[in-house]
C-alpha positions as a Markdown table, in Angstrom:
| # | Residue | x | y | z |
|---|---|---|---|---|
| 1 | Unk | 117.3 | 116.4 | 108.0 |
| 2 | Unk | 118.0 | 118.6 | 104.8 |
| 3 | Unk | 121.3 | 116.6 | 104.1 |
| 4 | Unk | 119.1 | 113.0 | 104.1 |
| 5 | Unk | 116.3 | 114.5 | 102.1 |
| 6 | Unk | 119.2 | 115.9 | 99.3 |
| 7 | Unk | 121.2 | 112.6 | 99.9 |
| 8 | Unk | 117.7 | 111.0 | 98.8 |
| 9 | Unk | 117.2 | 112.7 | 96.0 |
| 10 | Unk | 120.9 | 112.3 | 94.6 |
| 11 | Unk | 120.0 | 108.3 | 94.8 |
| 12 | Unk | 117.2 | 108.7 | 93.1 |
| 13 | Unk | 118.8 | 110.8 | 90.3 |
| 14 | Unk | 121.7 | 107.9 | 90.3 |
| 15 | Unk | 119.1 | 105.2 | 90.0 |
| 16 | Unk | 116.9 | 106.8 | 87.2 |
| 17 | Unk | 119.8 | 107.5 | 84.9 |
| 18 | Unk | 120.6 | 103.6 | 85.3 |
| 19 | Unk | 117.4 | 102.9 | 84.1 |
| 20 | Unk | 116.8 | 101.2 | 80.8 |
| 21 | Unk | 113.8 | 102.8 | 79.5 |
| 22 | Unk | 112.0 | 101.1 | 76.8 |
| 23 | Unk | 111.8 | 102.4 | 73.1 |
| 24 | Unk | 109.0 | 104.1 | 72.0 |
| 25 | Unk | 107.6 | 101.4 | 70.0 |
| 26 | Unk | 108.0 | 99.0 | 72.5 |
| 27 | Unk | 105.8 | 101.2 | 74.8 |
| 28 | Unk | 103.1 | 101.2 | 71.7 |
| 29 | Unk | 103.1 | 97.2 | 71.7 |
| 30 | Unk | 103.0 | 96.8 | 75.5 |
| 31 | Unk | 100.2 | 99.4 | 75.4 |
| 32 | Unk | 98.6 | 97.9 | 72.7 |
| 33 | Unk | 98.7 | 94.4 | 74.4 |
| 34 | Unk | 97.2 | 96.3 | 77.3 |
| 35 | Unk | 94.2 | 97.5 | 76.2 |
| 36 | Unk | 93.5 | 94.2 | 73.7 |
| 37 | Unk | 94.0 | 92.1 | 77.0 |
| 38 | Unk | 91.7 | 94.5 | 79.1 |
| 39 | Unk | 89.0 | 94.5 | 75.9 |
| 40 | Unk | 88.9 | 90.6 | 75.8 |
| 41 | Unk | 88.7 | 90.2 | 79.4 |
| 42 | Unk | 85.8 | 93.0 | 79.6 |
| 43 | Unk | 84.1 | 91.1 | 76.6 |
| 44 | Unk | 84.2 | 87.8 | 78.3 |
| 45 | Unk | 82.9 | 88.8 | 81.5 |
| 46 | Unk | 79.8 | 91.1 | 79.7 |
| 47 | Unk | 79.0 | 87.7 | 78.3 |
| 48 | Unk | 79.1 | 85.7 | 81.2 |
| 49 | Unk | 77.0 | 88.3 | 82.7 |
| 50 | Unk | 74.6 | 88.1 | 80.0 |
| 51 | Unk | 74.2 | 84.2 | 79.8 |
| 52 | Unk | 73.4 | 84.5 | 83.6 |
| 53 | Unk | 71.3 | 87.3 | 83.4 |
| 54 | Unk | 69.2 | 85.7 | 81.1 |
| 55 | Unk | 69.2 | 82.3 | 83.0 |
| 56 | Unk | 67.9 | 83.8 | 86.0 |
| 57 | Unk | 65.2 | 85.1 | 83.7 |
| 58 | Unk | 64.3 | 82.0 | 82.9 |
| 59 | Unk | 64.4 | 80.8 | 86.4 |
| 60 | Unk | 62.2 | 83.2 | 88.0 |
């Protein structure tokens, strides 16, 4: 059991030094593109929310 469990972990180490990690400023840009995506999104859907808010008002 102790040999798969370090075996595991060996992989792993193998597989994570393989990885190409992105540059810092690439991060920034994804993150960036993140939250601007999540803000529009959240902005739309406050509207929409709004419009029918006040349409039910209307209605009732």
């Amino acid at each position: 059991m102790l040999q798969k469990i370090t075996q595991y972990f060996r992989e792993v180490s193998n597989e994570l030094k393989q990885t190409t990690w992105p540059t810092k400023d690439a991060t920034k840009r994804m993150a960036l593109l993140v939250v601007a995506v999540a803000t529009l999104i959240a902005l739309y859907l406050g509207g929409i929310d709004f419009l029918l808010q006040k349409a039910m008002e209307i209605l009732i």
